[in-house]
C-alpha positions, 0 to 999 in steps of 0.5 A, spaced: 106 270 697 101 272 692 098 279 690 090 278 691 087 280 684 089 284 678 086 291 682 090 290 688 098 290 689 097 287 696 099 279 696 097 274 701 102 268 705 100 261 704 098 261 710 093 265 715 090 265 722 083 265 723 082 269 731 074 268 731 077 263 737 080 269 741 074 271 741 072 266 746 068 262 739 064 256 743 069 256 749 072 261 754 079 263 752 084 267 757 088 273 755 094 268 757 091 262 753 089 267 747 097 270 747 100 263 748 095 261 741 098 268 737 106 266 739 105 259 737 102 261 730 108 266 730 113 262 730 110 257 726 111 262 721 104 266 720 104 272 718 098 273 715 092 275 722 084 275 719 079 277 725 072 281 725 068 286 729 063 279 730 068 275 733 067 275 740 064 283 740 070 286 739 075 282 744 079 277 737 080 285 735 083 287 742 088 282 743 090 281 736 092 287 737 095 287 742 099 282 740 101 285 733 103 292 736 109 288 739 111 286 732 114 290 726 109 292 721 111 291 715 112 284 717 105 281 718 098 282 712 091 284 717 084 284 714 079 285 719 070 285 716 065 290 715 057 290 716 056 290 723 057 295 727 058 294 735 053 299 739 052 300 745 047 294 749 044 297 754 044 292 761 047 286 757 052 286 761 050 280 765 048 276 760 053 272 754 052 272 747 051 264 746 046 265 741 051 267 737 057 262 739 061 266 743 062 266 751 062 274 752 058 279 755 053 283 750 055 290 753 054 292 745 050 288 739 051 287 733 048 293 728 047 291 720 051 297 716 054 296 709 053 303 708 059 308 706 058 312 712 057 304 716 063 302 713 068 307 714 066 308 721 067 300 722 074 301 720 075 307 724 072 303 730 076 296 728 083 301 729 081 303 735 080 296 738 087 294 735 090 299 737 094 299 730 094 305 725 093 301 719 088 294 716 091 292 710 084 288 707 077 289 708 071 283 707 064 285 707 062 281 713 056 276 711 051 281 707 046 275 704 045 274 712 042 282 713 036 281 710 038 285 702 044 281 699 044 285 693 044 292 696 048 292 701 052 288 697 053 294 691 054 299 697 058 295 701 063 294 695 063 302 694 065 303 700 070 299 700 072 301 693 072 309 696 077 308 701 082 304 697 082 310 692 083 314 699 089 308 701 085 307 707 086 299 706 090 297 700 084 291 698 077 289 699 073 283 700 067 278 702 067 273 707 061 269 707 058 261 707 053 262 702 055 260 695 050 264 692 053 271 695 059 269 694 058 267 686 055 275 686 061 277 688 065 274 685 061 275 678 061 282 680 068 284 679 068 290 684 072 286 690 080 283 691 079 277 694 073 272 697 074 269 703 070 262 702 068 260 709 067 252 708 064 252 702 070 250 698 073 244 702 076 237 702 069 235 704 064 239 699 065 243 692 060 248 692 063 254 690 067 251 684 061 251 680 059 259 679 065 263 684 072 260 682 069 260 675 067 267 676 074 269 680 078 266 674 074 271 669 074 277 673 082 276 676 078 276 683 083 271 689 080 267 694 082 265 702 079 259 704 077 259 711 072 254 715 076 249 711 075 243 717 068 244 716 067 246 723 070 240 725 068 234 720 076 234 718 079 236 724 081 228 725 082 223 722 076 220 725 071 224 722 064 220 727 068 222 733 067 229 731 061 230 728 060 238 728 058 241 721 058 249 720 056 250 727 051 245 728 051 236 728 053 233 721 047 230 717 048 222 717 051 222 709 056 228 709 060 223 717 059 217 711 062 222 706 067 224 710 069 217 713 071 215 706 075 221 705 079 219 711 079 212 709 083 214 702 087 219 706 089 213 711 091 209 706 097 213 703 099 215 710 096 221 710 092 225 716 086 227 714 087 234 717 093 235 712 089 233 706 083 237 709 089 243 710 091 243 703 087 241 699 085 248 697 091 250 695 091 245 688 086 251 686 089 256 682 085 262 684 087 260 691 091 265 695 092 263 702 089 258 707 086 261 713 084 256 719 085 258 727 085 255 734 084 256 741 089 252 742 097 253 742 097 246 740 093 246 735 096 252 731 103 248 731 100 242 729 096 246 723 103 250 720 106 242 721 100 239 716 102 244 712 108 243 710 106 235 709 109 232 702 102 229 700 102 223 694 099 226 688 096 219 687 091 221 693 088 226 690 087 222 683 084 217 687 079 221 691 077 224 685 076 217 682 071 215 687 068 222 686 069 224 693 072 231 691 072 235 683 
């Protein structure tokens, strides 16, 4: 484990598990299924459990929780995301909420508050729904998506601020896609650690260019997450999934990944394994976060893990500038 930045004591497994799944993400997920996934992770040894009000309207909240009250609370690390609120939907009750890839009813919607009183109180009610007295880190959630990254990213970061002085949380963060939101704030030195969402992958780069270095200078770490992109490197045949950031993969980035995974079978090596790991060479990377759906997936993932990997693959896909 490692401590998360120079301003927090708080410290990360290597390893972590993303619940946007549980939360019903593109499929439908019973609360047994949801269940069996969070004991296969725990028994593989995650300790580390990342989840969000967004991911499926509060239910990833609900059954992470419920699972987590059954364990010792100071053997697992919990962060959960701010930025939108959950308010009452008035007669959505019989419509699902597809629009944004999860098959759960909208009886509440999402609201955009990075406002010190909007921050607190989504932690308030992300306790509630975990049913758990303490978050051990908190992300600003997609702020560049609100509409005003700059501002709400400054209030959010204050906020969030103001309750580690308070102890409310030990550490405090952003999650995002976007490589300009993540530069800023990362250059702004005011937050712990950045949850680079598919960004910073085996497949494409993006973030090394202006957020690692800024995370090296203001002693900021890093989770990755979406490290699959979505499902390009879920396999060893990235055309036989050709999913990319929630959407269909652009023709250049399947050839892209086909050559990776090439280079990767050469050696023996699954591309999921590389895909898994390859982030962990990065100095300011803390942990890697993926999740799953299914019990099986989560098994196989913590397995890939620990798969010795040859150092001559990484020199021979930065010599064929397939990685940086």
């Amino acid at each position: 484990m490692g401590e998360v930045s120079r301003r927090s004591d708080l410290a990360l497994p290597s390893f972590g598990f993303g619940a946007a799944g549980i939360g019903n993400l593109n499929r439908p997920v019973t609360d047994d299924d949801a269940l069996a996934v969070l004991e296969a992770a725990w028994d593989a040894g995650v300790r580390y459990f990342d989840t969000a009000p967004h991911y499926g309207l509060g239910l990833s909240e609900r059954r992470l929780g419920a699972f987590l009250r059954t364990k010792p609370r100071d053997e697992f690390v919990l962060s959960t995301k701010a930025g939108r609120l959950l308010v009452p939907n008035p007669g959505g009750e019989n419509q699902l909420d597809v629009e944004n890839f999860y098959h759960v009813p909208t009886v509440v919607k999402r609201q955009w508050d990075f406002s010190a009183d909007g921050v607190r109180r989504s932690i308030e009610e992300s306790l509630e729904r975990l049913g758990l007295t303490s978050i051990d880190l908190v992300y600003l959630h997609d702020p560049e998506q609100s509409g005003d990254l700059e501002r709400h990213l400054a209030s959010g970061t204050a906020a969030l601020a103001d309750l580690k002085r308070e102890g409310v949380v030990r550490a405090s963060g952003l999650g995002s896609m976007d490589a300009g939101a993540l530069a800023l704030g990362a250059a702004s030195g005011g937050l712990d650690v950045l949850m680079v969402a598919g960004r910073l992958t085996l497949l494409e780069q993006p973030a090394l260019a202006d957020t690692v270095p800024a995370c090296e200078r203001t002693g900021t770490g890093i989770v990755t997450a979406s490290v699959f992109n979505s499902g390009l490197l879920a396999s060893d045949q990235p055309a036989d999934n050709p999913r990319y950031d929630y959407g269909q993969a652009p023709r250049e980035l399947v050839d892209r990944a086909t050559r990776i995974a090439d280079v990767c079978r050469s050696y023996g090596v699954p591309l999921p394994a590389a895909a898994l790991q390859y982030t962990t060479r990065i100095s300011t990377v803390r942990t890697v976060v993926t999740g799953s759906s299914r019990a099986a997936q989560i098994r196989q993932n913590a397995e890939w893990m620990r798969l010795e990997i040859p150092e001559d693959l990484w020199a021979e896909l930065a010599a064929e500038s397939l990685i940086a």
